[in-house]
C-alpha positions as CSV (number, residue, x, y, z in Angstrom):
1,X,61.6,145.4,117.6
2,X,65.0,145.6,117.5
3,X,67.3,145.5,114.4
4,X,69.0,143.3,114.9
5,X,65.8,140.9,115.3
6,X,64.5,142.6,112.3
7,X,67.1,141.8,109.6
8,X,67.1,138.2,111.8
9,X,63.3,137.7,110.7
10,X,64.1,138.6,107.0
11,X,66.7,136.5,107.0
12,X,64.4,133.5,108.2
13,X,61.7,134.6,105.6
14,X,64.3,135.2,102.6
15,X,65.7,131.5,103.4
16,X,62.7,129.8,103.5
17,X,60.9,131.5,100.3
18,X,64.5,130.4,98.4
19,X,64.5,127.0,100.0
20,X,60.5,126.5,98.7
21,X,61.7,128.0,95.1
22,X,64.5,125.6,94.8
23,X,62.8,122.8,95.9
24,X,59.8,123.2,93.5
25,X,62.5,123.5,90.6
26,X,64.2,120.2,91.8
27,X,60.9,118.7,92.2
28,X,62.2,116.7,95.4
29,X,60.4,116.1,98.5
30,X,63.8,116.7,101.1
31,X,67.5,117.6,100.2
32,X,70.1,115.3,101.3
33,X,72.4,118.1,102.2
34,X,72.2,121.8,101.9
35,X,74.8,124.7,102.9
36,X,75.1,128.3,103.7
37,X,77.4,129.5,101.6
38,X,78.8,132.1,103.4
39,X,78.8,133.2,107.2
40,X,78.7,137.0,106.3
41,X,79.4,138.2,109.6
42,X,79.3,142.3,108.6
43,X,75.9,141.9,107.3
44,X,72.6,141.8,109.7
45,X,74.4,142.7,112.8
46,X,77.1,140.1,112.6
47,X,73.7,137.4,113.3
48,X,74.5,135.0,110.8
49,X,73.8,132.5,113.7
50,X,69.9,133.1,112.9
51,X,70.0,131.6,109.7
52,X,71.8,128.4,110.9
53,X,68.9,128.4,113.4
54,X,66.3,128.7,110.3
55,X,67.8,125.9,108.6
56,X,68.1,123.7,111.5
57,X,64.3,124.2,111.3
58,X,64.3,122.5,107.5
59,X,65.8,119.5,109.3
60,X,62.9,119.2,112.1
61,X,60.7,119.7,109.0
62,X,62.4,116.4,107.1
63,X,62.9,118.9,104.6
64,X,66.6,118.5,104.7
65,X,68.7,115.5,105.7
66,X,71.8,117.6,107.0
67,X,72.7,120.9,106.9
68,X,76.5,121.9,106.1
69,X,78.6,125.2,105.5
70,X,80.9,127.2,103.1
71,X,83.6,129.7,104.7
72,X,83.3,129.7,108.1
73,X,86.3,130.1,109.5
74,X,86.6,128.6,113.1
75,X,85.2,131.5,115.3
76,X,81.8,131.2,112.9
77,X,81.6,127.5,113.6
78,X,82.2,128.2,117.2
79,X,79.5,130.4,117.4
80,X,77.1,128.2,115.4
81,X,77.8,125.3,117.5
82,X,77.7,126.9,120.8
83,X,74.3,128.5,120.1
84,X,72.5,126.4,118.2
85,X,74.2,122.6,119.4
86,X,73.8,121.7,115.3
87,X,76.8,120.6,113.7
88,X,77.3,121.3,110.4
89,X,78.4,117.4,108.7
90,X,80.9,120.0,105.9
91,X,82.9,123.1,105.7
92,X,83.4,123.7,102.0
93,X,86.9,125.7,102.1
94,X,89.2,127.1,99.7
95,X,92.2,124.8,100.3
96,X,95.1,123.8,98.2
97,X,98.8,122.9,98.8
98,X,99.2,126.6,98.7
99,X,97.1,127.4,101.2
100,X,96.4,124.5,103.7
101,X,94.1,126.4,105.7
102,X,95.1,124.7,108.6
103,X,92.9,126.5,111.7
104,X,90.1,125.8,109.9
105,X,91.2,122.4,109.5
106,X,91.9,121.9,112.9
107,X,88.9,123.2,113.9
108,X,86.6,120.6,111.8
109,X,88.9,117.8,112.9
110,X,88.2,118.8,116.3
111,X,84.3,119.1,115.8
112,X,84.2,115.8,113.6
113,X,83.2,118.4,110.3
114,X,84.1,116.8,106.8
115,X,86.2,119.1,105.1
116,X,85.7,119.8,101.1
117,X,88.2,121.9,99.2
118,X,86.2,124.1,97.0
119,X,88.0,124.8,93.6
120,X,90.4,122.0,95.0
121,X,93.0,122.7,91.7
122,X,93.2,126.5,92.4
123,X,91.7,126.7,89.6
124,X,94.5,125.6,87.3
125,X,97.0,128.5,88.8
126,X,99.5,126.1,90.1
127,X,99.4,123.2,87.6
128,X,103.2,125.1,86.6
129,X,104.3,124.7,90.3
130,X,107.8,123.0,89.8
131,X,107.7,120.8,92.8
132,X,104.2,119.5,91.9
133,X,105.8,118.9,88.3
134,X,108.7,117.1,89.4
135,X,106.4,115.0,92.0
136,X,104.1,114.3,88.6
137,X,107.0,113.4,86.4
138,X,108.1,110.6,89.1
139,X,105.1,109.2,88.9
140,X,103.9,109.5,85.2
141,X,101.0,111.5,86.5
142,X,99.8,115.4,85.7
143,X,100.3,117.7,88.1
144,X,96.1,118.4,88.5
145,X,96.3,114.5,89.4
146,X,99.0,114.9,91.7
147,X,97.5,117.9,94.0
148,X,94.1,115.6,93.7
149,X,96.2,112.7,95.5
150,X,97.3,115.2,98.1
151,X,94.1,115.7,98.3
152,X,92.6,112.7,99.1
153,X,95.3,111.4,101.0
154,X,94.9,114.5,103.2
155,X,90.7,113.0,103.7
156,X,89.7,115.8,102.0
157,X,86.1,115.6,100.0
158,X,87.4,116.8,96.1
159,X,84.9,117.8,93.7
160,X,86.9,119.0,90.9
161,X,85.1,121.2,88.0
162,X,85.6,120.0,84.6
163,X,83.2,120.1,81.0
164,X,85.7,117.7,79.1
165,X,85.5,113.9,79.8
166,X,88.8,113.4,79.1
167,X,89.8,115.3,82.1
168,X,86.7,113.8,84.1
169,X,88.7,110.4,83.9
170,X,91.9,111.9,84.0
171,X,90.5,113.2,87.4
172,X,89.5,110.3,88.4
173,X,92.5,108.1,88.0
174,X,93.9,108.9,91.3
175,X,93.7,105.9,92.8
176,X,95.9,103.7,91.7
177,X,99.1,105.4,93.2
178,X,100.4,106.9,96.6
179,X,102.5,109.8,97.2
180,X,105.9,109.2,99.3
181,X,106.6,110.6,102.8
182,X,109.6,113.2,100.9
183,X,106.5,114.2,97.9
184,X,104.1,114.6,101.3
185,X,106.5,117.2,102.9
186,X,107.4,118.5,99.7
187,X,104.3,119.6,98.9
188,X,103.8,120.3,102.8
189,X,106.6,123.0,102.7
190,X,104.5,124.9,99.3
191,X,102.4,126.3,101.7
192,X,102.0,130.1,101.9
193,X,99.1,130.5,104.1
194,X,97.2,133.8,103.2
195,X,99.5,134.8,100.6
196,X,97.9,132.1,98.2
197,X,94.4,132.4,99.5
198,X,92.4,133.0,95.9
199,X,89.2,134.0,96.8
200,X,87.3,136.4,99.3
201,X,88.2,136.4,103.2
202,X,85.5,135.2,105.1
203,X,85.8,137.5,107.4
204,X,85.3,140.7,105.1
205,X,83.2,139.2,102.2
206,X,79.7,140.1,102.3
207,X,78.1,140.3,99.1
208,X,74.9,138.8,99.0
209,X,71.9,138.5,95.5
210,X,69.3,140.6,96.1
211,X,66.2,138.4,97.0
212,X,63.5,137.7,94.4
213,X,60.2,140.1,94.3
């Protein structure tokens, strides 16, 4: 057997033994949606294809209703697509009006992939940002609400993480206001592509947990 097919099978075995532990600590029958969270294309020979494979299996099974990703950039979803013919129905990405990320937006506009902006407020670094402040002041709005209009006016799926109810409705008051074409292409031009990415490269992360005994 080769290596390669080696580390593919441990992946398969490693994915279903965590998929059975999570579902007997949810204590549901199927998962509406469930993602790999990273492509990790330097680990197991670059086959991070296999464990799309394995989870398209869950779906056969009526184990899981759909079957999104985290991360991939658009060479990973390439690759999963053309293999496999399973679409994931999300990318989770980092994206902000800093960084746009706008290949890998392309790419899940062209494939019909929701997009969802993981830590969608940078967490908190650019609430300061003077043209997201001025843009906030026009419209009696915080900045955090602001870059959540942008947001949503962009179609983007916006989770944003929060203990305090106050900001919890704060977040959620978004609604009832639009941004202008000039605030659009203001906030357009605060774009600094890799230079304001926040978190790991896809391409080079490749931490993993080390599987249960």
């Amino acid at each position: 057997m080769t290596t390669s097919r080696a580390a593919g099978i441990a992946v398969w075995r490693w994915l279903r033994r965590s998929f059975d532990a999570t579902m007997v600590k949810l204590g549901l029958p199927y998962l509406d949606l469930f993602l790999m969270h990273w492509p990790l294309p330097t680990r197991y020979s670059g086959d991070y294809v296999a464990t799309w494979q394995a989870m398209s299996e869950l779906v056969a099974d009526g184990r899981a209703r759909s079957l999104g990703v985290s991360n991939f950039q658009p060479d990973h979803l390439d690759r999963v697509i053309s293999e496999t013919g399973v679409i994931p129905v999300v990318n989770q990405v980092e994206l902000h009006p800093k960084f746009v990320n706008a290949e890998v937006r392309a790419a899940c506009t062209r494939y019909g992939i929701a997009i969802e902006a993981w830590s969608p407020l940078a967490q908190g670094r650019y609430l300061d940002d003077l043209v997201i402040g001025r843009i906030a002041a026009a419209h009696d709005r915080t900045s955090a609400q602001i870059i959540l209009r942008w947001h949503i006016e962009q179609g983007h799926i916006v989770i944003p993480k929060t203990l305090h109810p106050d900001r919890m409705a704060s977040n959620i008051a978004v609604f009832d206001f639009a941004l202008t074409d000039a605030e659009r292409a203001a906030l357009a031009a605060l774009d600094r592509g890799e230079d304001s990415r926040n978190g790991p490269h896809p391409d080079a992360f490749d931490w993993i947990p080390e599987p249960a005994s």
